[in-house]
N, CA, C and O atoms as CSV, one atom per row, in Angstrom:
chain,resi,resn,atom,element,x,y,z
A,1,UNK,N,N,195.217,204.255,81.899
A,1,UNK,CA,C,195.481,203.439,83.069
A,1,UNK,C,C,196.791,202.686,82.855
A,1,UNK,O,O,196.863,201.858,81.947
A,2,UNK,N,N,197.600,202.882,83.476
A,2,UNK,CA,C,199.130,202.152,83.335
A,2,UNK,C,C,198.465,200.521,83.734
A,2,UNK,O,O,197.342,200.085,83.990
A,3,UNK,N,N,199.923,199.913,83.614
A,3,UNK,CA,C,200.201,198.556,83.890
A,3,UNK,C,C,199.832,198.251,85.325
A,3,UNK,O,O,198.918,197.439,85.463
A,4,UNK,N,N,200.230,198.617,86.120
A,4,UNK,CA,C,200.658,198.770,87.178
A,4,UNK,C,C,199.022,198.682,87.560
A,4,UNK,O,O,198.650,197.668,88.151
A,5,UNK,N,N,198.253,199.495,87.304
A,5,UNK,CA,C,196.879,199.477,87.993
A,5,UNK,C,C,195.923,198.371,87.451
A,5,UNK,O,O,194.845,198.146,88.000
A,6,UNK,N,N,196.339,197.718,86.399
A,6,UNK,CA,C,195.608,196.574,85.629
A,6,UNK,C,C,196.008,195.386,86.163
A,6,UNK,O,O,195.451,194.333,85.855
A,7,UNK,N,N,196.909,195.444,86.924
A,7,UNK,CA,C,197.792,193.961,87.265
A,7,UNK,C,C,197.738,194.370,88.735
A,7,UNK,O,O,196.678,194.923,89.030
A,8,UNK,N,N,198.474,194.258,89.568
A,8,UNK,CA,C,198.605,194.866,90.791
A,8,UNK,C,C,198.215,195.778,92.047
A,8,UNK,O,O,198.845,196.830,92.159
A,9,UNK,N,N,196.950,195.389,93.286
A,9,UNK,CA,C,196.419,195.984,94.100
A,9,UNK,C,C,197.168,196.096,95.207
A,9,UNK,O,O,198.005,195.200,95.324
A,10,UNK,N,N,197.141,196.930,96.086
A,10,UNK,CA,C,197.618,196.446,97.390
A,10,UNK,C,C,196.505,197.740,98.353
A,10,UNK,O,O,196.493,198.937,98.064
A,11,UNK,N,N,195.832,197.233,99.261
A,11,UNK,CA,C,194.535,197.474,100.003
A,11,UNK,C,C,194.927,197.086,101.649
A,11,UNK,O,O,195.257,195.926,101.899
A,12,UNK,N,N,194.897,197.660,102.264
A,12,UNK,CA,C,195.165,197.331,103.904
A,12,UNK,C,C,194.224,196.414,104.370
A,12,UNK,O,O,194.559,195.786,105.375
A,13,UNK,N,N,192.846,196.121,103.761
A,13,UNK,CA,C,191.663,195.567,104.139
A,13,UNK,C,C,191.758,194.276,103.122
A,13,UNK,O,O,190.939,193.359,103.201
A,14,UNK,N,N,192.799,194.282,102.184
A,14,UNK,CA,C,193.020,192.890,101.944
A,14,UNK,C,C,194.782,192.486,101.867
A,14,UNK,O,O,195.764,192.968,101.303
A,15,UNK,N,N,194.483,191.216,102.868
A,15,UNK,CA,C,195.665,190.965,103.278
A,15,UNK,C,C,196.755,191.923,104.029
A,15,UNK,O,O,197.961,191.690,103.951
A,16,UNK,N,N,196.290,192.874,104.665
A,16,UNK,CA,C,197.111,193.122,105.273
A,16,UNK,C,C,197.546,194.343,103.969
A,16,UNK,O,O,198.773,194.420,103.909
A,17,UNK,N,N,197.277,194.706,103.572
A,17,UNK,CA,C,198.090,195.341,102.017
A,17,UNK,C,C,199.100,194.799,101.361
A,17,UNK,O,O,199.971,195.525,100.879
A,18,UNK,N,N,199.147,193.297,101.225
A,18,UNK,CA,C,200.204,192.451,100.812
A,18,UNK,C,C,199.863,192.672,98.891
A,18,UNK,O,O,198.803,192.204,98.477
A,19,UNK,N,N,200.482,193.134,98.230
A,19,UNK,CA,C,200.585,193.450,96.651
A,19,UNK,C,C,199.663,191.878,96.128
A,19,UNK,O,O,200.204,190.774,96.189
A,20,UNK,N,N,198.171,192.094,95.616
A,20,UNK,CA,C,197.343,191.191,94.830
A,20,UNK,C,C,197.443,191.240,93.881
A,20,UNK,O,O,197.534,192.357,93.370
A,21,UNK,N,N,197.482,190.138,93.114
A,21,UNK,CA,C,196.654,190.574,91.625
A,21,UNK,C,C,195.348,191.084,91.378
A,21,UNK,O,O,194.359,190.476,91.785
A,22,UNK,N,N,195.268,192.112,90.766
A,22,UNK,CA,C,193.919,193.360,90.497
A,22,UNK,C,C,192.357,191.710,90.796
A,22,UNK,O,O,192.528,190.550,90.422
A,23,UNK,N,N,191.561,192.043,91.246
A,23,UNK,CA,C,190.336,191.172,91.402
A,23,UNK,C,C,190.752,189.918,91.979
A,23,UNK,O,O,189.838,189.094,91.993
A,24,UNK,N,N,191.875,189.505,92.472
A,24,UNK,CA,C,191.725,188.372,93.272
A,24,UNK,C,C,192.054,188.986,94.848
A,24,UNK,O,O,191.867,190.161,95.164
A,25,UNK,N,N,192.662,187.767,95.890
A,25,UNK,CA,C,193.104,187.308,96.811
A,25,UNK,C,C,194.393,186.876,96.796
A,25,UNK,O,O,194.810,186.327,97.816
A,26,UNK,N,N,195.519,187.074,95.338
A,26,UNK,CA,C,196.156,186.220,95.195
A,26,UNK,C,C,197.540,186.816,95.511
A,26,UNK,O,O,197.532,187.895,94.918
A,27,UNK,N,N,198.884,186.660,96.219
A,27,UNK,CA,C,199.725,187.742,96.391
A,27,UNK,C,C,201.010,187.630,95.327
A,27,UNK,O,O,201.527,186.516,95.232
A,28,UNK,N,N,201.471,188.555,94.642
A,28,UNK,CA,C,201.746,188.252,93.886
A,28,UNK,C,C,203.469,187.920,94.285
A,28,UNK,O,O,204.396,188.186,93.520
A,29,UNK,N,N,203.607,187.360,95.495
A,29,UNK,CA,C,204.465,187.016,95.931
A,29,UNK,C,C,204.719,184.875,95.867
A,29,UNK,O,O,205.710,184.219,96.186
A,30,UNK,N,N,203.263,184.372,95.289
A,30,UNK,CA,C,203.009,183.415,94.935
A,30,UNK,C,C,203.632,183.250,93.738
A,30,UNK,O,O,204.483,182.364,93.660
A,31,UNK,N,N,203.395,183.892,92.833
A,31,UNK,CA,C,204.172,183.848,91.433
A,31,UNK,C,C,205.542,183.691,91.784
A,31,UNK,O,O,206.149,182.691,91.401
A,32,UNK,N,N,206.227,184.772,92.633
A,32,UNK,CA,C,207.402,184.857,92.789
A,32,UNK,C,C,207.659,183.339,93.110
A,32,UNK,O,O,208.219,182.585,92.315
A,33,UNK,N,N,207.260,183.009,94.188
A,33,UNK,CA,C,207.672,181.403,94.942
A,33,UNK,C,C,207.718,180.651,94.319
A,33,UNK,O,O,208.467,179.695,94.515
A,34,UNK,N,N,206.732,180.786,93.031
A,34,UNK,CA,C,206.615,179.378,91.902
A,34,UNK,C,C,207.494,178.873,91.171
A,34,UNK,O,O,207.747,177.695,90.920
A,35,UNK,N,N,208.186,180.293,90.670
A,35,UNK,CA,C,209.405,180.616,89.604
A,35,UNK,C,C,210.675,180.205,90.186
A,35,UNK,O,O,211.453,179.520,89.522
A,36,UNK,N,N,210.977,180.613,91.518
A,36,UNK,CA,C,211.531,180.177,92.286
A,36,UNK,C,C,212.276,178.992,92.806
A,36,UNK,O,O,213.447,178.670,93.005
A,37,UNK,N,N,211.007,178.453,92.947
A,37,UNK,CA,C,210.659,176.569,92.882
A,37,UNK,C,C,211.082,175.668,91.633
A,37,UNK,O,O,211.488,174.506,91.604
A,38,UNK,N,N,210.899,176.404,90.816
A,38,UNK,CA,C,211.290,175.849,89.192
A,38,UNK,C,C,210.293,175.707,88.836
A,38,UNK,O,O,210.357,174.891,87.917
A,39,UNK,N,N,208.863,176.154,89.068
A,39,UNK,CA,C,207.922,175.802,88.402
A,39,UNK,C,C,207.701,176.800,86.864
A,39,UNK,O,O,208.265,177.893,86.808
A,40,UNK,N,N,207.193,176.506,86.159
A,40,UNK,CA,C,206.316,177.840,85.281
A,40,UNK,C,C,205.700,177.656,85.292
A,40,UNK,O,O,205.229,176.600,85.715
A,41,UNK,N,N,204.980,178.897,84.648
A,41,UNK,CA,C,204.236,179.850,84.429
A,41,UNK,C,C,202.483,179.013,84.391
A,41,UNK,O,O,201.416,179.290,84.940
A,42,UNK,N,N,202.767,178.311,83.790
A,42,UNK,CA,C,201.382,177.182,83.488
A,42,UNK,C,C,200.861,176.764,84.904
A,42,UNK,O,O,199.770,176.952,85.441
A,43,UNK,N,N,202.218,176.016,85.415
A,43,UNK,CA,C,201.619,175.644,86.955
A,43,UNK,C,C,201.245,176.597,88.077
A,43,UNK,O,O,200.843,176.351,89.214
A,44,UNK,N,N,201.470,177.694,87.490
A,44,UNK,CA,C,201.212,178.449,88.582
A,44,UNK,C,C,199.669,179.067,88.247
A,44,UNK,O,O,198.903,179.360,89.165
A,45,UNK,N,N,199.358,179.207,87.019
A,45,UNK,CA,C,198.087,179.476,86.709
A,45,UNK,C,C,197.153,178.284,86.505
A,45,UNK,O,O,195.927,178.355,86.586
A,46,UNK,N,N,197.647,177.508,86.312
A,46,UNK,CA,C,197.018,176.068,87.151
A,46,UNK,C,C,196.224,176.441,88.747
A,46,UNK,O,O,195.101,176.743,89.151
A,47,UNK,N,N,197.435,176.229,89.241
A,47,UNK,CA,C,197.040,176.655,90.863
A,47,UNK,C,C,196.181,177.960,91.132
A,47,UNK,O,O,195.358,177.687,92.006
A,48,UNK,N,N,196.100,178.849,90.848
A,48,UNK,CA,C,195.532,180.276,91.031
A,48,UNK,C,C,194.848,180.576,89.263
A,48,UNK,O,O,195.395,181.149,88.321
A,49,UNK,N,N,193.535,179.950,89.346
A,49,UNK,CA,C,192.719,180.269,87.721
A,49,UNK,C,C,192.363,181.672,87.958
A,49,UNK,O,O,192.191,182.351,86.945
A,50,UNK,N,N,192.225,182.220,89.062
A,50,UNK,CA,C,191.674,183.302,88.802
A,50,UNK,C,C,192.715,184.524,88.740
A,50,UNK,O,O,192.272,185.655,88.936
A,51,UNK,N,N,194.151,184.331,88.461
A,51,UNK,CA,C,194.898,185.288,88.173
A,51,UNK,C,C,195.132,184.995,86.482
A,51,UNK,O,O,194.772,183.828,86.327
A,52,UNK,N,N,195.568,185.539,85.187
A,52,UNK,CA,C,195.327,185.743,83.886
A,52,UNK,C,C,196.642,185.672,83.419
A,52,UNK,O,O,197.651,186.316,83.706
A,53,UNK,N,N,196.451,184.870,82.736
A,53,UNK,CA,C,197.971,185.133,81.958
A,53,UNK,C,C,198.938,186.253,81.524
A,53,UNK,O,O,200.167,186.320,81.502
A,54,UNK,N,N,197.784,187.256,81.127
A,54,UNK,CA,C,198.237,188.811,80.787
A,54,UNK,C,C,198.701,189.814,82.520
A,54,UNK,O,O,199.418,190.793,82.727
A,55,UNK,N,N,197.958,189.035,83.323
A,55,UNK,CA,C,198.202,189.458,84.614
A,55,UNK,C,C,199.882,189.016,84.958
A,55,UNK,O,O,200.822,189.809,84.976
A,56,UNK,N,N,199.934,187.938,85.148
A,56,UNK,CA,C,200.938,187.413,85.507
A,56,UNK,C,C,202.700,188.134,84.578
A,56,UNK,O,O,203.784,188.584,84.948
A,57,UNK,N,N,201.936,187.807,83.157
A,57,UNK,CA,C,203.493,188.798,82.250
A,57,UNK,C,C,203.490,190.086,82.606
A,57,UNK,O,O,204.487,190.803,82.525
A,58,UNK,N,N,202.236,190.504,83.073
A,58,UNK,CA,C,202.685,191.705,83.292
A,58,UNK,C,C,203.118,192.112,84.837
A,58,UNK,O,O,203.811,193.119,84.986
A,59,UNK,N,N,202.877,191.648,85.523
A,59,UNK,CA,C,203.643,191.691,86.941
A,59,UNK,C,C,205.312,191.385,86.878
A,59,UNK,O,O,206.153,191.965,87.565
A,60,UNK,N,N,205.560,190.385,85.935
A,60,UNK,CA,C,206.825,190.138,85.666
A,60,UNK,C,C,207.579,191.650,84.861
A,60,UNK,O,O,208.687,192.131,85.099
A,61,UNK,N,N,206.646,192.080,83.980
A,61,UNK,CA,C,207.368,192.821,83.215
A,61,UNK,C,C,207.579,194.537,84.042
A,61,UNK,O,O,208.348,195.478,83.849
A,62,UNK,N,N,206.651,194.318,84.830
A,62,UNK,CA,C,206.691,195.228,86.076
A,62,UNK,C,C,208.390,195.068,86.955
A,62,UNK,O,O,209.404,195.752,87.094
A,63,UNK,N,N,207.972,193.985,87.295
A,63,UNK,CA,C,209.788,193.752,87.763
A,63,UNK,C,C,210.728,193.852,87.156
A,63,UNK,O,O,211.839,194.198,87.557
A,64,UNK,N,N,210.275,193.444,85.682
A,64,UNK,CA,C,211.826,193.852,85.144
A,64,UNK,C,C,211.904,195.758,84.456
A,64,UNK,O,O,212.720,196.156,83.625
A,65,UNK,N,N,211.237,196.272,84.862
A,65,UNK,CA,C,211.562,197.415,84.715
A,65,UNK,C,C,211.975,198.152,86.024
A,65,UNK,O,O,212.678,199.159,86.105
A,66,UNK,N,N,211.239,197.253,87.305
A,66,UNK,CA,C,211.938,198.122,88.558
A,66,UNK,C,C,213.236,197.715,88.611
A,66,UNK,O,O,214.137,198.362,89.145
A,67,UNK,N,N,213.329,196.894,88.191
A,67,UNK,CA,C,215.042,196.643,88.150
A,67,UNK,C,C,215.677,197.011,87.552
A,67,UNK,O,O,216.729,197.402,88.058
A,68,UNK,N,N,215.467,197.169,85.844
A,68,UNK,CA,C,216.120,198.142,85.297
A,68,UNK,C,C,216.362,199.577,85.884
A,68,UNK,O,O,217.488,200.073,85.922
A,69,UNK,N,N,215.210,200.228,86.352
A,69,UNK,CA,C,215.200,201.821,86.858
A,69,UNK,C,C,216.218,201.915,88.346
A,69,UNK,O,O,216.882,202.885,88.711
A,70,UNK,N,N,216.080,200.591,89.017
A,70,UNK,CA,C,217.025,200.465,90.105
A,70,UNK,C,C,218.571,200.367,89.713
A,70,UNK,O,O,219.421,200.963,90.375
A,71,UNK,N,N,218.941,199.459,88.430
A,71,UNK,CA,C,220.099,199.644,88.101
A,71,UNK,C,C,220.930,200.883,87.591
A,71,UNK,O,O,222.022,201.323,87.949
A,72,UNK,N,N,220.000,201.307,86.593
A,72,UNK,CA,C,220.136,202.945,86.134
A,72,UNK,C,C,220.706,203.625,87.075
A,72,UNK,O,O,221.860,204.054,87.098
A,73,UNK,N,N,219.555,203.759,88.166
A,73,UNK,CA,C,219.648,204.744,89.344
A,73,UNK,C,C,220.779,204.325,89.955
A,73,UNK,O,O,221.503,205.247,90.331
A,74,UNK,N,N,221.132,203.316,90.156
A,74,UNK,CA,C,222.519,202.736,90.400
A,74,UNK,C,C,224.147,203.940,90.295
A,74,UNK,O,O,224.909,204.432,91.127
A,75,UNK,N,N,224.007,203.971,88.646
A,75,UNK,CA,C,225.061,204.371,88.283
A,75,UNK,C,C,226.050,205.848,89.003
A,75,UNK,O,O,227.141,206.153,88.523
């Protein structure tokens, strides 16, 4: 089972198919906003207990590989 399926749902019957973290409600567009904001990582799993710490690095580490593969593809 990749990363990708341990961290990350997206379901039409939840939210609209807005990208969750795997077993919540939570979009992982929240994380984004937090980081954003200047918050870390703590406060944001503060706010949302039911997303995991291992969840969260790995959604990040998800992004930083689509970005790498986007830059690549770039060249």
């Amino acid at each position: 089972m990749g990363l990708r399926a341990k961290v990350i749902h997206s379901d039409p019957n939840i939210l609209g198919g807005t990208p969750v973290f795997v077993g919540t409600r939570v979009p992982l567009q929240n994380l984004i906003d937090y980081l954003e904001a200047g918050d870390n990582l703590d406060d944001f799993l503060k706010s949302f207990p039911s997303v995991t710490r291992e969840q969260a690095i790995g959604a990040l580490e998800l992004a930083r590989e689509a970005l790498e593969a986007n830059a690549h593809s770039a060249r």
